[in-house]
Every structure is written in C-alpha cells, then in structure tokens.
Phi, psi and omega in degrees: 000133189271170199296332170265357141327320197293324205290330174317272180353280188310323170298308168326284173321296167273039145250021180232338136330331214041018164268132193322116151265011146329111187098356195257017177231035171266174167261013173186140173251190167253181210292339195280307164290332160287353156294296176315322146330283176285339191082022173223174206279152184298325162300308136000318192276285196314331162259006142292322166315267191325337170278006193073329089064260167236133195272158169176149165236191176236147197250049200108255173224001166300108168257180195209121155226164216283170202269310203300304183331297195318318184311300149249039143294323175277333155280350190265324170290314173309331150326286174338295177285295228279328190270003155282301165293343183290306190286331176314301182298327225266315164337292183287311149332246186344296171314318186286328162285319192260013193271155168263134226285000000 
C-alpha cells in the first residue's frame, strides 16, 4: 500500500467515525488527534510513543506523528489480535480433540 493509500485510509477511517476531518490532509498530526482517532486517551498515545510502539517526532518542541505510521500501527495490531485469536482458537481446538470422552 503506497503512502497515499495509507492517508486515504486514514480520511476514510475517520469519516466512518464521525470524526472532524480537518487537519487530516496534513501528513502527520499531534498526539491529540490520533487519540480521538484511536478513541483513547491522550497519555495512552504518549506511552505508545515513549514505548516506541508509534513512531513520532518533533517539530520544534511540537510532537507529531505522521498518518502513514498511524496506519500502519493500526494494521500491525490488527494482525497481532487475529494471530492471537488464531492461537485461542487453535488451543480450544486441541482441548476439544484431547478431552476425554
């Protein structure tokens, strides 16, 4: 997916949100509007920064992080949970083959 597929995406995602798409034809935003995004709190953004996590820089004394990141943070967790939900399942399988009858 090229950067601006991803930026697509991301306008998409919040106009299916009901959320202001203002500011949303920049290529990186602050912490504050990717909280409203995510539905979580703005310290929640700040320690996915500080954990690396989500990438972001600084602009001065401004941080920022870029759309494209957001995108694909939000598709590398979605993976995450599915490759989660997969071993649950795979798990709950085996128990069910391995109980005794």
């Amino acid at each position: 997916m090229t950067p601006g597929e991803k930026l697509d995406q991301v306008r998409r995602l919040a106009a299916e949100l009901g959320l202001p798409v203002d500011g949303l034809d920049r290529l990186a935003v602050p912490p504050r509007v990717v909280a409203r995004l995510l539905s979580v709190s703005h310290s929640q953004v700040e320690k996915l920064v500080a954990q690396g996590d989500l990438p972001a820089f600084q602009v001065g004394r401004s941080v920022r992080i870029g759309l494209v990141d957001l995108v694909e943070f939000i598709e590398r967790n979605r993976k995450n949970r599915r490759a989660r939900d997969m071993r649950s399942l795979q798990a709950r399988a085996v128990e069910l083959i391995e109980r005794p009858r």
